[in-house]
Backbone as a ProteinNet text record, in pm:
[ID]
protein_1_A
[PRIMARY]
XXXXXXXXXXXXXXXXXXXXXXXXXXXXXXXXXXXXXXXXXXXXXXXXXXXXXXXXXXXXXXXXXXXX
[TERTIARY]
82.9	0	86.7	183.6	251.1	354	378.4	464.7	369.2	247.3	128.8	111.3	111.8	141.3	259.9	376.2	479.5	482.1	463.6	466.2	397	292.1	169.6	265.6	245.7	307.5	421.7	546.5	640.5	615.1	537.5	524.9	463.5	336.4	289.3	374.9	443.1	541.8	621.7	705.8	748.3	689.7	600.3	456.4	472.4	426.9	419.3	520.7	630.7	732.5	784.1	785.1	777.3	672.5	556	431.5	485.8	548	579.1	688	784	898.8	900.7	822.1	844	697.9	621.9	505.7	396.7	448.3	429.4	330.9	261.6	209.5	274.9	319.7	357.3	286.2	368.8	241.4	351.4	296.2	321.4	311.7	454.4	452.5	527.8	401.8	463.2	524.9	685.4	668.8	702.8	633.9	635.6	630.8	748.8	794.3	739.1	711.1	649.2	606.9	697.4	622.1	613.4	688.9	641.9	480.4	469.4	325.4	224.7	235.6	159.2	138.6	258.4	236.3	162.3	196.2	135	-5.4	-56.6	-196.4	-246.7	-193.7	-273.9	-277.1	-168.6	-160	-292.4	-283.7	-440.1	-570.1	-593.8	-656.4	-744.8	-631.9	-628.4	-588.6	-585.9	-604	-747.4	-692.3	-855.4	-842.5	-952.6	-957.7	-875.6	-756.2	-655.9	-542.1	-543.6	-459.8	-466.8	-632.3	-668	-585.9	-545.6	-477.8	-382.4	-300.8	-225.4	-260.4	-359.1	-448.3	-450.3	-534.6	-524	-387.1	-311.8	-176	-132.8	-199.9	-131.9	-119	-42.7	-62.5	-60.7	-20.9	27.7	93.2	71.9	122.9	129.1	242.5	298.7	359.5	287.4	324.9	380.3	509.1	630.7	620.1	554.9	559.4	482.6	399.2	326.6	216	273.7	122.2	-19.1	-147.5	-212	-312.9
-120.5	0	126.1	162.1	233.8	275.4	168.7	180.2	272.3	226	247.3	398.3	442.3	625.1	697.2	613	673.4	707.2	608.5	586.6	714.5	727.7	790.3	963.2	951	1140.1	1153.9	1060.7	1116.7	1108	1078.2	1075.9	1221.1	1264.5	1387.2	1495.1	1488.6	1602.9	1603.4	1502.2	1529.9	1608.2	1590.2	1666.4	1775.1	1793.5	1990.2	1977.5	1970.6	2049.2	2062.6	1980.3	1962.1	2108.4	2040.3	2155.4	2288.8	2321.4	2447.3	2526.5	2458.3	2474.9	2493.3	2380.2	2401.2	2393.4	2420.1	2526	2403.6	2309.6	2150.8	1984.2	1984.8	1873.4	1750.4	1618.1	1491.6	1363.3	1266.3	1158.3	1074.9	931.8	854.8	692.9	681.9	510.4	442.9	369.3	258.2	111.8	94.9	-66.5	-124.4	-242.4	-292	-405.5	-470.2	-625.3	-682.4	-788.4	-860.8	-791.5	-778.1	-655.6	-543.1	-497.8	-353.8	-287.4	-436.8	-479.4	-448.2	-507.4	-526.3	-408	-347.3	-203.9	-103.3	-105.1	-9.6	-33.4	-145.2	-217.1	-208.4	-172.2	-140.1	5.1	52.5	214.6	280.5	220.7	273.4	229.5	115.4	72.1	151.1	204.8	263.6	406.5	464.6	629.8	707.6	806.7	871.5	973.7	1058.9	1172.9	1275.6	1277.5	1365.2	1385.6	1185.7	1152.4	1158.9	1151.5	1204.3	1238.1	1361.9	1435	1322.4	1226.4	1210.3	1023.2	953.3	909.9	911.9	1031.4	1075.3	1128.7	1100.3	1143.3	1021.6	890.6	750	764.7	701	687	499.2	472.7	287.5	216.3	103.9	59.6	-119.5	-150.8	-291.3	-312.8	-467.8	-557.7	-666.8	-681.3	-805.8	-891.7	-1024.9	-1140.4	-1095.4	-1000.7	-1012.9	-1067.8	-1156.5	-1225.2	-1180.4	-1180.7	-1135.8	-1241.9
0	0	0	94.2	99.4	-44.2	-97.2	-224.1	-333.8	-358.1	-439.3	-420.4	-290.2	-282.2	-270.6	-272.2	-301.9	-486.1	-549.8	-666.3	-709.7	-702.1	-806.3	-711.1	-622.3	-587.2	-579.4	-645.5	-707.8	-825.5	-937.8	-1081.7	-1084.1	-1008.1	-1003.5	-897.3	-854.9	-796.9	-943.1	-1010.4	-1170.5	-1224.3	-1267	-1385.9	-1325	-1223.8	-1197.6	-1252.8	-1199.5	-1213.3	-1388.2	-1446.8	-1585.8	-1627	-1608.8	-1620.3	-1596.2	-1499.2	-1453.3	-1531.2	-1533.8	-1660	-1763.6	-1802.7	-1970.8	-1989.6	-1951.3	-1971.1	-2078.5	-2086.9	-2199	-2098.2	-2096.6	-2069.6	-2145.3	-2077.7	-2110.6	-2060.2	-2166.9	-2169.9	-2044.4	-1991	-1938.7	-1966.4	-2013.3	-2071.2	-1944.5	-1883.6	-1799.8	-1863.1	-1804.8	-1823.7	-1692.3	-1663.4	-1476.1	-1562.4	-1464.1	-1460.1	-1308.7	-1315.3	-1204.2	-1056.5	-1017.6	-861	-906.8	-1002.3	-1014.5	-1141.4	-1164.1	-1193.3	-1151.8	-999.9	-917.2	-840.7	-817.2	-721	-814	-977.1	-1014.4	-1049.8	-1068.3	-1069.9	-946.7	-874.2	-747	-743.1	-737.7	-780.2	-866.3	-948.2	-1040.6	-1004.1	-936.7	-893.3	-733.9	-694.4	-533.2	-549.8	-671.4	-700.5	-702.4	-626.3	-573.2	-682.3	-671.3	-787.2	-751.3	-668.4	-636.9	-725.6	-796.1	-882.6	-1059.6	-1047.9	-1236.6	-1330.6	-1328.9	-1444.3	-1468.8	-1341.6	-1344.4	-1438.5	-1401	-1457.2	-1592.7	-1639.6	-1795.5	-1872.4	-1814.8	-1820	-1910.7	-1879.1	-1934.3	-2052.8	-2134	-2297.2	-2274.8	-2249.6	-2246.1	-2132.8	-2119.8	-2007.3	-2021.8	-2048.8	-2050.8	-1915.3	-1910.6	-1768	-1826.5	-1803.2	-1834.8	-1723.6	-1726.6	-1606.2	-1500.7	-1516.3	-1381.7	-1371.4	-1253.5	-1206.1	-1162.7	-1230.4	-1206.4	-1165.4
[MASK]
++++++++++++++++++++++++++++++++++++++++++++++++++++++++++++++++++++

């Protein structure tokens, strides 16, 4: 659980700051291999509407070996 909100509010502490800089919105290509599968499948799974933009932010997202 704890990993799952580390994850998602350092990807969005990035984005501002990106956002803020270069004034440019970017996309987000995940790739998660086996646990990091799982943390981020829970991550999206366990994102409240605090996390959205960050959400619609996805473009794609490949899972290598994870057990689901």
């Amino acid at each position: 659980e704890e990993y799952t909100l580390l994850l998602f509010e350092d990807i969005r502490r990035e984005l501002l700051i990106i956002n803020l800089i270069k004034k440019e919105s970017r996309l987000i290509f995940f790739i998660a291999s086996y646990l990091g599968g799982i943390i981020l499948a829970k991550a999206l799974v366990n994102a409240g509407n605090e996390y959205l933009p960050l959400k619609r932010a996805i473009d794609s997202i490949i899972f290598l070996i994870t057990p689901f």
